[in-house]
Structures are given as C-alpha cells and as structure tokens.
C-alpha positions as YAML, in Angstrom:
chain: A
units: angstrom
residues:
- id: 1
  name: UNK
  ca: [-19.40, 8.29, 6.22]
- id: 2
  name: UNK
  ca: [-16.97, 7.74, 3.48]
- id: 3
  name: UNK
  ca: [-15.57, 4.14, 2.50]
- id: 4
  name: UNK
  ca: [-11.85, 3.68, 1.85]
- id: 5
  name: UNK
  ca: [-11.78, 1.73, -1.28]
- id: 6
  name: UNK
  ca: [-9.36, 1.90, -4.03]
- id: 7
  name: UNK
  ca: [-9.74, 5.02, -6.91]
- id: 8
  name: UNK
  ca: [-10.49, 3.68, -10.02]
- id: 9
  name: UNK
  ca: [-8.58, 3.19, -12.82]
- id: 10
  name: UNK
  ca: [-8.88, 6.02, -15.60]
- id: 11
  name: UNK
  ca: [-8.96, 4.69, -19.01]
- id: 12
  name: UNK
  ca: [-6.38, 5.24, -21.51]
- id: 13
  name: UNK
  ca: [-6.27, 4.55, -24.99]
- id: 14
  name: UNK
  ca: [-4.18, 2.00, -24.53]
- id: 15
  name: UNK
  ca: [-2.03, -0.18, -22.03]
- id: 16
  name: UNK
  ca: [1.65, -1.97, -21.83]
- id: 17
  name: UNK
  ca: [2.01, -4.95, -20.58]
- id: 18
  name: UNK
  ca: [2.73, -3.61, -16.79]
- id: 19
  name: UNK
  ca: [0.18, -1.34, -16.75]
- id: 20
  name: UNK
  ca: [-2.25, -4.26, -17.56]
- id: 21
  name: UNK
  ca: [-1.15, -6.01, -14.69]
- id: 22
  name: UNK
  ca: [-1.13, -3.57, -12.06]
- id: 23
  name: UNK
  ca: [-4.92, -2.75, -13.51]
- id: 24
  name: UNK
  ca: [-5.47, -6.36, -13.40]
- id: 25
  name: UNK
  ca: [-3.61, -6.96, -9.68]
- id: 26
  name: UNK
  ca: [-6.23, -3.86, -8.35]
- id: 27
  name: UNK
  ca: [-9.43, -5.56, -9.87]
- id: 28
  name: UNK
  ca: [-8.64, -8.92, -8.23]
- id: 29
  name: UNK
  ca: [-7.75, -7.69, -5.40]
- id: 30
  name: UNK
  ca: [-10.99, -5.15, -4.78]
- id: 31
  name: UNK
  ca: [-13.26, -8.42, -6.06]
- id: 32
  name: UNK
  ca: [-11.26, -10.92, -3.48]
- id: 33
  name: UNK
  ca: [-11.63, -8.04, -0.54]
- id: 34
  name: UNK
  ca: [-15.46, -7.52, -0.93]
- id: 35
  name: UNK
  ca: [-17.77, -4.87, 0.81]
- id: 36
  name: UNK
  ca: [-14.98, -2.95, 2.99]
- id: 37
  name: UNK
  ca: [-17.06, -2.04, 5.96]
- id: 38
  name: UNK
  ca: [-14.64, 0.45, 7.26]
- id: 39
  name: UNK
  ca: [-15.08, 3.96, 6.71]
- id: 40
  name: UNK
  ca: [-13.53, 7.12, 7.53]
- id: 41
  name: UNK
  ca: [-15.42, 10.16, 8.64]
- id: 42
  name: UNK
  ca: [-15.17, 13.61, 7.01]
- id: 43
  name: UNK
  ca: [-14.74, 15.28, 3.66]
- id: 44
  name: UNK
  ca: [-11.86, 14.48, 1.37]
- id: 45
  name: UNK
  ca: [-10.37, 17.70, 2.66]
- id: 46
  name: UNK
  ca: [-10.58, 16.89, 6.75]
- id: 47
  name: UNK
  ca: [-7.60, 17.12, 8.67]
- id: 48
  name: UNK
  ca: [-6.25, 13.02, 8.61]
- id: 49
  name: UNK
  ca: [-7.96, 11.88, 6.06]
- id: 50
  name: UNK
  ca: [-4.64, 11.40, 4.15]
- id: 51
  name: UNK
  ca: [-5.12, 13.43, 1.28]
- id: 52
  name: UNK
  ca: [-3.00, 17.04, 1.24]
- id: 53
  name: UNK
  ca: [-2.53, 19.90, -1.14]
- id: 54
  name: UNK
  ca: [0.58, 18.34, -3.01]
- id: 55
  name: UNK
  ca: [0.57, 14.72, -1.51]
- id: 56
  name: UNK
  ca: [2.10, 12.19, -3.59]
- id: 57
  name: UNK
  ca: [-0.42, 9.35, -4.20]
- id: 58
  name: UNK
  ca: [0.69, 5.61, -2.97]
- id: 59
  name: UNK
  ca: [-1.26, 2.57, -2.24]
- id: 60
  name: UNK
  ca: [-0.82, 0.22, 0.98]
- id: 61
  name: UNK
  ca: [-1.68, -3.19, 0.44]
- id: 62
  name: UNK
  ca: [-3.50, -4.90, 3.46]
- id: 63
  name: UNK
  ca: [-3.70, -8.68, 4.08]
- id: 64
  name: UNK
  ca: [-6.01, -7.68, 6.65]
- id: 65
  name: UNK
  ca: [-9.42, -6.52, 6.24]
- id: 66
  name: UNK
  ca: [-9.58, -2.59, 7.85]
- id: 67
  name: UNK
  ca: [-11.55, -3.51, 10.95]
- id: 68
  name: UNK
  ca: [-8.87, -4.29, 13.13]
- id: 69
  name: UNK
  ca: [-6.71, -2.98, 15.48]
- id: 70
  name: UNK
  ca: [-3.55, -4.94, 14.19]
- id: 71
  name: UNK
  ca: [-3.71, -1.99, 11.16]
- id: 72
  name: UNK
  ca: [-3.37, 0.82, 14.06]
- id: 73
  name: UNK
  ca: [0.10, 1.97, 12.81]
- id: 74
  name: UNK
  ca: [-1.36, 2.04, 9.28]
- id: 75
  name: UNK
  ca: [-4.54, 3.87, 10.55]
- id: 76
  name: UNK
  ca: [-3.50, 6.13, 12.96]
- id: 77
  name: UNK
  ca: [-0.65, 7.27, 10.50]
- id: 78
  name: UNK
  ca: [-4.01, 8.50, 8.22]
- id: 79
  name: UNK
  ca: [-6.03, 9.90, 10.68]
- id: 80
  name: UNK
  ca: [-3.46, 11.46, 12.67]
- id: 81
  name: UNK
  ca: [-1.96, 13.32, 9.57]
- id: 82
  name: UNK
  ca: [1.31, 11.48, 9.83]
- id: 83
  name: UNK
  ca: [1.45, 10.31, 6.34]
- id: 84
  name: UNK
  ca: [0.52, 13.73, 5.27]
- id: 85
  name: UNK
  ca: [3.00, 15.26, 6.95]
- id: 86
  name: UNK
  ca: [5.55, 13.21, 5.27]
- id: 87
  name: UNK
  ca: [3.89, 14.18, 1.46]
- id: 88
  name: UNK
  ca: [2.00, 11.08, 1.10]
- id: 89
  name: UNK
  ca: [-1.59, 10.66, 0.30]
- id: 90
  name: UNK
  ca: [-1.81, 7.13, 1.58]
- id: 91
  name: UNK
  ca: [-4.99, 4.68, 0.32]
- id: 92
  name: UNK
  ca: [-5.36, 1.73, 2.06]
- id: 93
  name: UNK
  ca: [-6.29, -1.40, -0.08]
- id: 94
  name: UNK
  ca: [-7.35, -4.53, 1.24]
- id: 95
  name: UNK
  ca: [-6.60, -8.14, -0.37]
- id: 96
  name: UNK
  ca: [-7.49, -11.76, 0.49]
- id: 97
  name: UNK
  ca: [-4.47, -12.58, 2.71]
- id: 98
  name: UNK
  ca: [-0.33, -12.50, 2.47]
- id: 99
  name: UNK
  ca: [-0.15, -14.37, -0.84]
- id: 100
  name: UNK
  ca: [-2.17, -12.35, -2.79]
- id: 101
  name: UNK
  ca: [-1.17, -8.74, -0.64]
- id: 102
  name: UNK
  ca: [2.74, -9.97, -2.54]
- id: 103
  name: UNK
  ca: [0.80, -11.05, -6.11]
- id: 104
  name: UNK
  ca: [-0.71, -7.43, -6.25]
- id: 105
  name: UNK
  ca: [2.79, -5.89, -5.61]
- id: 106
  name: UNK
  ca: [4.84, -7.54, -7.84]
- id: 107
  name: UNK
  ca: [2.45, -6.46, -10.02]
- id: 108
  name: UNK
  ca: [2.61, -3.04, -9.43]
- id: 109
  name: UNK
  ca: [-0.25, -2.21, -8.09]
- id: 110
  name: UNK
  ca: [0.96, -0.80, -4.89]
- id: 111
  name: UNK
  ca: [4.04, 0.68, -3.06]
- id: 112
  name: UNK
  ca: [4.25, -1.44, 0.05]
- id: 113
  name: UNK
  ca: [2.30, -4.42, 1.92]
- id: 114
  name: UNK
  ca: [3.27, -5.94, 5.20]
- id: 115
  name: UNK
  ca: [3.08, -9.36, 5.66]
- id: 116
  name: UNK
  ca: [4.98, -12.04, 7.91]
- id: 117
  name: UNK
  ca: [8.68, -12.97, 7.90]
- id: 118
  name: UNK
  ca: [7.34, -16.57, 7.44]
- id: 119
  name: UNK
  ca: [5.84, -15.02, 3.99]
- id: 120
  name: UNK
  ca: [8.52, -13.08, 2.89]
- id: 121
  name: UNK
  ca: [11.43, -15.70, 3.12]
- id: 122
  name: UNK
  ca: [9.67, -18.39, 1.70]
- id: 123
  name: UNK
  ca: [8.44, -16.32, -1.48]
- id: 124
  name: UNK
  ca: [11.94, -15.30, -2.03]
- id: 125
  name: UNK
  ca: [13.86, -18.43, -0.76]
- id: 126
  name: UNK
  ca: [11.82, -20.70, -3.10]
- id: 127
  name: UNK
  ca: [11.31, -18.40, -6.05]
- id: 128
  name: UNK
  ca: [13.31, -15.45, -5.80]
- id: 129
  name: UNK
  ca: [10.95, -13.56, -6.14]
- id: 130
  name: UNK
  ca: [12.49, -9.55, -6.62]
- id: 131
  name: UNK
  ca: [10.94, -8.60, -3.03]
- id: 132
  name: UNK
  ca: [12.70, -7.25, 0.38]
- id: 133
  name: UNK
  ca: [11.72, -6.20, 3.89]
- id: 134
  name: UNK
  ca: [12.58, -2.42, 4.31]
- id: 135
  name: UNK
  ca: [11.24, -2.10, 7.95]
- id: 136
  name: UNK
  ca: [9.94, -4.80, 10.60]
- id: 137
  name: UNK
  ca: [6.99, -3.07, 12.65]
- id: 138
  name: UNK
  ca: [6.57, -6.37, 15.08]
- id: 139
  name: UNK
  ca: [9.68, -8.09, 17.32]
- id: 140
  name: UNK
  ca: [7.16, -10.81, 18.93]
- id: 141
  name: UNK
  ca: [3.65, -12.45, 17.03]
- id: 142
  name: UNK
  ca: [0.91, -10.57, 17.63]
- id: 143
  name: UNK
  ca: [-1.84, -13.50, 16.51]
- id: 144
  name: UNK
  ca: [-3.28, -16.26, 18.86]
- id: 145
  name: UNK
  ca: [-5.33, -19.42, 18.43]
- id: 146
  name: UNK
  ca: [-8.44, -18.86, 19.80]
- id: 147
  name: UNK
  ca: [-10.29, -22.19, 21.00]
- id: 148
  name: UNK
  ca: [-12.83, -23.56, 23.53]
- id: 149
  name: UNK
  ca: [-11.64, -24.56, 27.22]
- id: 150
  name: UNK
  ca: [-14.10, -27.63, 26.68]
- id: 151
  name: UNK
  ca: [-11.72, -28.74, 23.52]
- id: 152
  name: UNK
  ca: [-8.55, -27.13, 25.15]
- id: 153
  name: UNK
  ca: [-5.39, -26.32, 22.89]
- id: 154
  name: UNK
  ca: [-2.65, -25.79, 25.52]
- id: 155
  name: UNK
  ca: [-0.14, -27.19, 23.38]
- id: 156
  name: UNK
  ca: [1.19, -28.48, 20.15]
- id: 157
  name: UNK
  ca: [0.15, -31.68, 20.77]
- id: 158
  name: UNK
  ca: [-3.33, -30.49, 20.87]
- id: 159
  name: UNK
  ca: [-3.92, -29.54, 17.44]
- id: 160
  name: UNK
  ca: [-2.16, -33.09, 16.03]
- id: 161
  name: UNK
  ca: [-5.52, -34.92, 14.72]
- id: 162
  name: UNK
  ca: [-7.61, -31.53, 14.96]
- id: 163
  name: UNK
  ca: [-8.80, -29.17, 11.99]
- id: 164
  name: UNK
  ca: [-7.59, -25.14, 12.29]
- id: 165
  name: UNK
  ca: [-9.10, -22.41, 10.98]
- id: 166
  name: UNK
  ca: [-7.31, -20.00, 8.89]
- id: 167
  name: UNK
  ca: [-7.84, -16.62, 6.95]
- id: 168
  name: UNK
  ca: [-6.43, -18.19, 3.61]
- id: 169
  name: UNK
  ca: [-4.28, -21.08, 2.59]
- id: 170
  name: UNK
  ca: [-0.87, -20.96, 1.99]
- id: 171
  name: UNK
  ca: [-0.82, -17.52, 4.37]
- id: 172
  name: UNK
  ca: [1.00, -16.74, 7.51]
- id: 173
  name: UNK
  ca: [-1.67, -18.16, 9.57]
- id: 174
  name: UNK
  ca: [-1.47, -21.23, 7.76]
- id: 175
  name: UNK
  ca: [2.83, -21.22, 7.82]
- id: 176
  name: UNK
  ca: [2.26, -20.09, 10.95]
- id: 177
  name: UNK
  ca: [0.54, -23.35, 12.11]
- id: 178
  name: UNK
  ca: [3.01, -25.90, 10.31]
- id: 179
  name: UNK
  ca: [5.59, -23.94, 12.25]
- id: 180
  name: UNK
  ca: [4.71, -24.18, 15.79]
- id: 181
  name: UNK
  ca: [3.94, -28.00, 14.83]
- id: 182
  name: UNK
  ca: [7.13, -28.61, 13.44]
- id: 183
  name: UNK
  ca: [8.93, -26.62, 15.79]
- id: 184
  name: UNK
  ca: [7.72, -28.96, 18.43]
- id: 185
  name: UNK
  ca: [8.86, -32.30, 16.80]
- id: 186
  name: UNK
  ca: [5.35, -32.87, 15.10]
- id: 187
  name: UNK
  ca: [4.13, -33.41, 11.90]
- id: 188
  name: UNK
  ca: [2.53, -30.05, 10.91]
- id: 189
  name: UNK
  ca: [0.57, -32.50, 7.72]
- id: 190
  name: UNK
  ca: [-1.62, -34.22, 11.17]
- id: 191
  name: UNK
  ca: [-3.02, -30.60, 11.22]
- id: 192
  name: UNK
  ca: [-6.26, -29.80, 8.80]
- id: 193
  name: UNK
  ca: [-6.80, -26.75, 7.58]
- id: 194
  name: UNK
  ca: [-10.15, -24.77, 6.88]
- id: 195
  name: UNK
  ca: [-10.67, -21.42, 5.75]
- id: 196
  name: UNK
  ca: [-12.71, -19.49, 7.74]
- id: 197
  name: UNK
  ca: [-13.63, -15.56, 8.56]
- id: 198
  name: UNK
  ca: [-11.54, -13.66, 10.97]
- id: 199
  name: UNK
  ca: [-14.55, -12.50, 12.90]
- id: 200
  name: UNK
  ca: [-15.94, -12.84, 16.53]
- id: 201
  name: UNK
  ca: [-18.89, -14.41, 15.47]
- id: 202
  name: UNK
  ca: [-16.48, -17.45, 13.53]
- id: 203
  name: UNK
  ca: [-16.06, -18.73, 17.43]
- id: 204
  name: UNK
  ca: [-19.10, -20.49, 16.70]
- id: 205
  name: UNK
  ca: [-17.83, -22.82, 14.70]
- id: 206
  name: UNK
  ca: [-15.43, -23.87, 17.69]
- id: 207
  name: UNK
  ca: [-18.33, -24.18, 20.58]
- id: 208
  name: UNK
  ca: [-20.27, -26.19, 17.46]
- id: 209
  name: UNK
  ca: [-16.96, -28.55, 16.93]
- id: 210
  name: UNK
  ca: [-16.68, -28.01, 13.65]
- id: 211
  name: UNK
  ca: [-13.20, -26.29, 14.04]
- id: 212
  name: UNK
  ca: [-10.79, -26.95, 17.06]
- id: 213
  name: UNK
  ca: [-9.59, -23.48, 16.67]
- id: 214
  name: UNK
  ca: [-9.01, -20.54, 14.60]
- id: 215
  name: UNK
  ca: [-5.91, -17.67, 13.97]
- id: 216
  name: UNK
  ca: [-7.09, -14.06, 14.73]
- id: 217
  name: UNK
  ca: [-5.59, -11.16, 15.93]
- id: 218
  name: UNK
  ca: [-4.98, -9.81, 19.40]
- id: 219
  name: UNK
  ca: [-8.91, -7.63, 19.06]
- id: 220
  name: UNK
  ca: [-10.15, -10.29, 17.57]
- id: 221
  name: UNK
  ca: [-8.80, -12.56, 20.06]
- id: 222
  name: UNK
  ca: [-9.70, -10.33, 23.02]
- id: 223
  name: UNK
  ca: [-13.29, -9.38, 21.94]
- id: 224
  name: UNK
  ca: [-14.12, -13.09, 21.75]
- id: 225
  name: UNK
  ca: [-12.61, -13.92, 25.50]
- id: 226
  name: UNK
  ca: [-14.45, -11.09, 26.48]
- id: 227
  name: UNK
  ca: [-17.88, -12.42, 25.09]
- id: 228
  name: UNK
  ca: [-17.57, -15.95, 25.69]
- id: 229
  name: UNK
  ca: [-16.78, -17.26, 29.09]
- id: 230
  name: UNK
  ca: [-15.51, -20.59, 27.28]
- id: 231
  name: UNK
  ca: [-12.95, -18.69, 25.10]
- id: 232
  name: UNK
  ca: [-9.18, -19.13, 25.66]
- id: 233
  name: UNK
  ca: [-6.46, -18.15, 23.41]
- id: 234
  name: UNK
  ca: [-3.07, -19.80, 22.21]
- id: 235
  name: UNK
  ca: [0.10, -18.04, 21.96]
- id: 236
  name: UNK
  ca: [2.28, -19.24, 19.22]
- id: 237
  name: UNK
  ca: [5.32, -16.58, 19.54]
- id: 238
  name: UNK
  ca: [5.92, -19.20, 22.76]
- id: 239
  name: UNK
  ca: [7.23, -21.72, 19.96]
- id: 240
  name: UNK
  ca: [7.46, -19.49, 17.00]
- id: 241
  name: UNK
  ca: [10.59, -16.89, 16.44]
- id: 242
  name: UNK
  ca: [10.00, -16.48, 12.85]
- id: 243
  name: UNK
  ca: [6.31, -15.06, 13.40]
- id: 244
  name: UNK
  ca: [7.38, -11.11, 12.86]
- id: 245
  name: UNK
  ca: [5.41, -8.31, 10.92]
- id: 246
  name: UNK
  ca: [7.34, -6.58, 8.06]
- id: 247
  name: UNK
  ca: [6.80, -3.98, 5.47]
- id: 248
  name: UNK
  ca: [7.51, -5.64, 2.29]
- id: 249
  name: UNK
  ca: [8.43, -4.03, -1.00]
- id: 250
  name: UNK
  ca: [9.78, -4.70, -4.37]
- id: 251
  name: UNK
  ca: [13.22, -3.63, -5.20]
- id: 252
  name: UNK
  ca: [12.37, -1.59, -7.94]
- id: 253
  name: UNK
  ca: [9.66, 0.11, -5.81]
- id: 254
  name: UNK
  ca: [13.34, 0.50, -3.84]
- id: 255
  name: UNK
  ca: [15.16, 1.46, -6.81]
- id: 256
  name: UNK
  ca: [12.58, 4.26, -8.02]
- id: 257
  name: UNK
  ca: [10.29, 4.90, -5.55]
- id: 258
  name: UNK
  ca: [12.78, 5.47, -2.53]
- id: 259
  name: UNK
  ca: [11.42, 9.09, -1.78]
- id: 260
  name: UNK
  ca: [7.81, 7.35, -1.56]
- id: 261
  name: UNK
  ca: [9.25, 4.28, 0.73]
- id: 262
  name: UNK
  ca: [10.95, 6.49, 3.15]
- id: 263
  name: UNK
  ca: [8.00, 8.85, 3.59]
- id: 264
  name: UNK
  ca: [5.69, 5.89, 3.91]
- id: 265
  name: UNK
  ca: [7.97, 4.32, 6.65]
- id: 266
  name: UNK
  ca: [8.51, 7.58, 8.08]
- id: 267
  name: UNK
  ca: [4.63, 8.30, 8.30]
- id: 268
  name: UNK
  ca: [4.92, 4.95, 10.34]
- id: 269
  name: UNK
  ca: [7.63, 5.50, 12.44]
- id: 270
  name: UNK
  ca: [5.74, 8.75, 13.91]
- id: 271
  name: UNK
  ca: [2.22, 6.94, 14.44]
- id: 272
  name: UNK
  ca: [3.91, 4.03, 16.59]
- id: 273
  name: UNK
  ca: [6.07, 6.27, 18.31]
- id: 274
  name: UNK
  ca: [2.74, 8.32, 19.32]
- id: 275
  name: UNK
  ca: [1.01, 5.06, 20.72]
- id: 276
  name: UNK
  ca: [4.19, 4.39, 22.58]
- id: 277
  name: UNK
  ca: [4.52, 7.86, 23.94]
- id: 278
  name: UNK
  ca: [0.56, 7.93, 24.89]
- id: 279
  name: UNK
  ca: [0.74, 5.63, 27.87]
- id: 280
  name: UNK
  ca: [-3.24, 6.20, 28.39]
- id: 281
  name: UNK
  ca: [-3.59, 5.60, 24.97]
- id: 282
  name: UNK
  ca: [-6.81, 8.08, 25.54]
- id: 283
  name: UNK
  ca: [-5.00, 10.44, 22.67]
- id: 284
  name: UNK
  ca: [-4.84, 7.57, 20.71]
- id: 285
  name: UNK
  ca: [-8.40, 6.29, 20.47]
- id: 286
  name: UNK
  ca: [-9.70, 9.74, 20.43]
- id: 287
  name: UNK
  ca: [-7.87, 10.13, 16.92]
- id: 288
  name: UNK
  ca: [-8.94, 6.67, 15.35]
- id: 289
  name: UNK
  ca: [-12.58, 6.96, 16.42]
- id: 290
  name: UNK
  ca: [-12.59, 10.72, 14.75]
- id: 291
  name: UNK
  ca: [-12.16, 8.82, 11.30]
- id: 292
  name: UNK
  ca: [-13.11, 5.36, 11.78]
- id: 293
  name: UNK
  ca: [-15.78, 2.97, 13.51]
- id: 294
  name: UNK
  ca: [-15.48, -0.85, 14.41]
- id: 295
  name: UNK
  ca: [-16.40, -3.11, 17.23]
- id: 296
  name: UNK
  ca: [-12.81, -3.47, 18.85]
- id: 297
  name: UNK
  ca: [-11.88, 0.41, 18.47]
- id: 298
  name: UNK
  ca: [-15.41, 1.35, 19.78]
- id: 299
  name: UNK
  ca: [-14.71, -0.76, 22.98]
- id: 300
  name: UNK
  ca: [-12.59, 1.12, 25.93]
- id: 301
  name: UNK
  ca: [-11.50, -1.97, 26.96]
- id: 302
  name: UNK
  ca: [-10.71, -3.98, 23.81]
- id: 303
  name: UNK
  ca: [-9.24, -1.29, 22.53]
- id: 304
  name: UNK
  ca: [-6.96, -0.66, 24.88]
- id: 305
  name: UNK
  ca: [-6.39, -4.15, 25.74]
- id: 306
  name: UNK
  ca: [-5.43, -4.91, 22.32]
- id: 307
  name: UNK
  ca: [-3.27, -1.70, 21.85]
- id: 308
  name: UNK
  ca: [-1.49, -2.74, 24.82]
- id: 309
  name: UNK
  ca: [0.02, -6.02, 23.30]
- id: 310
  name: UNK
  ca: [0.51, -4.74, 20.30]
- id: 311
  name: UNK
  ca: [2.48, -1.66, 21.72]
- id: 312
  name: UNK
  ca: [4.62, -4.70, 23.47]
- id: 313
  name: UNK
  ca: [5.10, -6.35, 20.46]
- id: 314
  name: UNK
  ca: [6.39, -2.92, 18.16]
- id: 315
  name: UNK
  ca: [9.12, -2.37, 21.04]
- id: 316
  name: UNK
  ca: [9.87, -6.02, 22.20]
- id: 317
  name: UNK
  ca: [10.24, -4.69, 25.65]
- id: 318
  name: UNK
  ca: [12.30, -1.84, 24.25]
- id: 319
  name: UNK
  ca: [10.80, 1.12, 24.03]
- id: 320
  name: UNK
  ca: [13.78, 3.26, 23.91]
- id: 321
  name: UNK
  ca: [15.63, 1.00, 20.86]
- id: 322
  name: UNK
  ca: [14.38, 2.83, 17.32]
- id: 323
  name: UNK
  ca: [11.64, 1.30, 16.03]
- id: 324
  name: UNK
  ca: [10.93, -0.52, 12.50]
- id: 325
  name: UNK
  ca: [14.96, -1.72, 12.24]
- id: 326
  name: UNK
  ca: [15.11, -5.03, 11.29]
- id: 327
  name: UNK
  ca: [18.21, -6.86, 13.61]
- id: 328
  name: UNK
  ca: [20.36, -9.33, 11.16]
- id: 329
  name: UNK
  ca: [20.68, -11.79, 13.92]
- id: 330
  name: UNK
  ca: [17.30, -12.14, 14.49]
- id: 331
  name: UNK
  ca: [16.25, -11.86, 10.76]
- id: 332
  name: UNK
  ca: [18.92, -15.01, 10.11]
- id: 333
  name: UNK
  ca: [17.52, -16.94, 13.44]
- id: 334
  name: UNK
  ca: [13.81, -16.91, 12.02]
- id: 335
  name: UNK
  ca: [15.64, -17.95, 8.52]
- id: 336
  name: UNK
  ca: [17.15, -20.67, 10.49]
- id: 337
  name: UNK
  ca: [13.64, -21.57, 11.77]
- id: 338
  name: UNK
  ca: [11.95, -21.73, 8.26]
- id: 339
  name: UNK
  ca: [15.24, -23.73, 6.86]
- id: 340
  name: UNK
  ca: [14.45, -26.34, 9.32]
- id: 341
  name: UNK
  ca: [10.84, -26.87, 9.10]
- id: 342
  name: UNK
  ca: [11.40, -27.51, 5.44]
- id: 343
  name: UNK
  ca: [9.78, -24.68, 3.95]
- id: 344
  name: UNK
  ca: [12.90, -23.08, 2.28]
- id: 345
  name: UNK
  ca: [16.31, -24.29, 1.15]
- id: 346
  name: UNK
  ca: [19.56, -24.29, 3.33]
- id: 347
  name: UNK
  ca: [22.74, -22.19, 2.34]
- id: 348
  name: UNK
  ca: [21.23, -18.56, 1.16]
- id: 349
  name: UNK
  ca: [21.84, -15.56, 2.74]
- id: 350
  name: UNK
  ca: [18.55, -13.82, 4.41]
- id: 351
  name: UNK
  ca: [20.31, -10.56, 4.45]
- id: 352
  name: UNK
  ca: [19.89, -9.78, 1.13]
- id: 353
  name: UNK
  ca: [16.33, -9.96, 1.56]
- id: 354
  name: UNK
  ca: [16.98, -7.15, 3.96]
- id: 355
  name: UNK
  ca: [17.18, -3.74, 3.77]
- id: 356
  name: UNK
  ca: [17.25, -0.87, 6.53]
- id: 357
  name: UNK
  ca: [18.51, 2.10, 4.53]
- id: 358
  name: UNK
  ca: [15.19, 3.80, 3.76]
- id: 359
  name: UNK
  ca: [14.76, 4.20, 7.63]
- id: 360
  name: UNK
  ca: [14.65, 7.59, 9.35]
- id: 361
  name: UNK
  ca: [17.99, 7.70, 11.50]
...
C-alpha cells in the first residue's frame, strides 16, 4: 500500500523569497494534515495512479482529509486515469480546512484547491485577496448537521443557545453555521463553536452532550445514521444558497499556468461525467476500491448512498446542463446572501471573482 503524501522538497543552494514560501506553505500544511491514512494501491507505474510518461506535475490542495467520499471527483479522476489522460500527474495534498487550503495557494504551493463560495467571496470581498473560482463542481450543499433525535436540531432555532462542532474555525463549516442562523433572523454569535474531528466516532460527543451537533459530509453523515439508531441529520442547503463547492485558483496560476488549469478541470469534468453516466455506480466503486481503502467506500451501501447525493448535487437536477460552469446569477444571489449576513461589504461585483474560460466547451 502506498500513502499519497506530498514529494519532498529538493534542496537548492539557495531560495527567493517565493520559493521560501511555497516550501514553507507545503511544510505547514503536511504538519497541520498529520498521518494521511489513505493510500493508493499499486506501483508508481499502475494504470490510475496519476503519474504518466510525460505528465506535468501539479498539486491539489484538499480541505478535506482523503477518506471521504466528498473527494470522489478528485479521486476517481486519479484512479480512473482521467488526469493522466489530460497530461497531469495530479498529487493530492491535504490541509487543515478552507483557510489554510487558500494560505498554501497564495503561496504557491499548489495549482488549485476547492473550497466553498462562502470562503471564496469573503477572502476576496474583505481582502482582495488575488484569487478566483474557475469551475463550481457543487449547485446544492453537500454537508449536514449531524445530531441526536434525543437533543433534536430540526431548525435554526435549535442551535440558538447550543455549541456546534466544526472541522476548523473561521472555515465553511463554521460560515456555514452563522449563515443558516442569520439567514433565519437569528443571531449566528448565540451559536458556540468547537472544533472537533470529522469522524463517525466524533458522534459521541453528541449522545455524551458535550456538542449539540457537528458538520460532516454526506459519508460521514450517512455512516453515522447507519450505526446509530439515534442519529439524524440537518440539511442546511434548505436555508443556505451560498453553500456551493468551487475550484479555486490564483490568477497568476490563471495567467501562467492556464494549460495546467484546464487539464486539471478537464481531468474533472470526465470523472463526474463517468459517475453521472454509471447509474449503478458498480463501475464506479470498482475503480476507487482498485486504488484506495476507507470505511464509507468499502461499504455498498454508504457508498452508494453517499455517491447518490453527491451525483444530485454536481448536476442540480440537471444532468444534461455541462457540468463545472459557474451561472452569474446564481454566483451574485449567494453574493447577495453573504452581503447580508454581514460577512462582506455591499457594492462589488462577484463576477470578477469569476471565471469560466478555462472550461472544456
């Protein structure tokens, strides 16, 4: 079994200023990551692996940890060969949530991350920070608020008073929570926050009211309902438009790396559009679990379960509209969203935070 960490750095004799921080950014962010327990099977050399005779070398920045199913467009476009196909020997890199997933790109220590529209907007609306979403991959959220059906969260007004966990602070989970607060007419500030893991076994800490509730993904969400007959999940996308996935690069990754960007999103584009197309989704699996092992992928059920929502989620009920394009209207209404909940300023223009060119047509 071979772990997908990052290559190291080779020494040089000596290093400008950007090189130091893009050394820097990947040190932090393999420290802040930890023991990545995913690995992918085969030799260097095996057929998905992501490394090709002439691939061009690019690093994808995940705020997730590997284990999940919520990667399976990132995965599947390794393991299937689909970045490979496209020239691209693809590493996946893991970091400790959105905030530091965008610290280790402006750095330059990677080509493209995907965070949340929530993340995006509010980095660049408060900072202007030189960043822009070349491709959404999500039209609805594809997170829920898992909590206990003895301590039920059935609506906003649920979580005023109560203490949430999150995978980091200041992340999309965390945004994510003031929103659907806010959204509702309700002070997001009545809502603790705790960091906590984004594993099954973190549940606990709900049955032992410690935590009201916790943001996971859809595996996570559906391993833990599937375990615990107390389990029941929140969906925030019912109060939430803003709560979209994008792919997230700086604009002079844009400006020189365009090649790279449009392979990368390319490489996507193919390994949703073979989850879509693989109504069984027995194809599917069959690919993932010949290069990688977890507890939600090694589960028929999960698994499918979980690639079913998400699958929803890529096409928002669409199937047939091209995937990864970003709609301006719906770009400006989650803007609209963030302006009003007071976590960025009134009066700028979203679309220039926006850009579909690097899109296959």
């Amino acid at each position: 079994m071979r772990p997908i960490t990052p290559r190291p750095p080779v020494a040089t004799p000596s290093l400008d200023r950007r090189s130091f921080l893009r050394r820097s950014a990947f040190a932090l962010a393999a420290a802040a990551a930890g023991p990545t327990l995913l690995a992918a099977c085969g030799t260097d050399s095996a057929p998905g692996s992501g490394s090709g005779s002439g691939s061009r070398g690019v690093t994808f920045l995940s705020y997730l940890p590997l284990e999940t199913l919520s990667l399976a467009p990132e995965l599947l476009a390794v393991a299937g060969g689909h970045f490979t196909k496209h020239g691209l020997d693809v590493k996946l890199q893991p970091v400790k949530g959105s905030p530091q997933a965008m610290q280790t790109l402006l750095a330059g220590a990677g080509l493209v991350t995907r965070v949340g529209q929530i993340d995006l907007v509010t980095a660049v609306g408060k900072t202007n920070q030189p960043m822009v979403n070349v491709g959404s991959l999500t039209r609805a959220s594809t997170v829920r608020v898992l909590y206990s059906k003895k301590n039920p969260l059935n609506r906003p007004e649920d979580f005023a008073g109560k203490t949430m966990g999150v995978p980091s602070e200041g992340g999309t989970s965390d945004k994510l929570v003031s929103l659907v607060m806010s959204n509702s007419g309700l002070d997001a500030t009545s809502v603790k926050r705790q960091v906590v893991g984004l594993t099954p076994g973190t549940f606990n800490l709900v049955q032992q009211g410690r935590i009201a509730g916790y943001v996971v993904s859809l595996d996570t969400a559906n391993i833990v309902v599937s375990q615990n007959s107390d389990a029941a999940v929140f969906d925030p996308g019912e109060y939430v438009n803003a709560d979209t996935q994008v792919y997230v690069s700086t604009k002079e990754n844009v400006r020189t790396q365009a090649a790279d960007l449009r392979a990368f999103l390319a490489g996507i584009n193919d390994a949703v559009a073979a989850m879509v197309a693989d109504e069984s989704l027995d194809e599917t699996l069959k690919v993932l679990r010949g290069a990688y092992s977890f507890a939600t992928l090694d589960d028929d059920e999960i698994a499918k379960a979980s690639l079913r929502q998400s699958r929803d989620a890529w096409t928002g009920g669409k199937p047939a509209d091209p995937f990864l394009v970003t709609g301006e209207q719906a770009w400006s209404t989650g803007y609209e969203e963030l302006v009003k909940a007071g976590m960025v300023s009134s009066g700028l223009d979203p679309r220039v935070w926006l850009d579909n060119s690097l899109l296959s047509a």
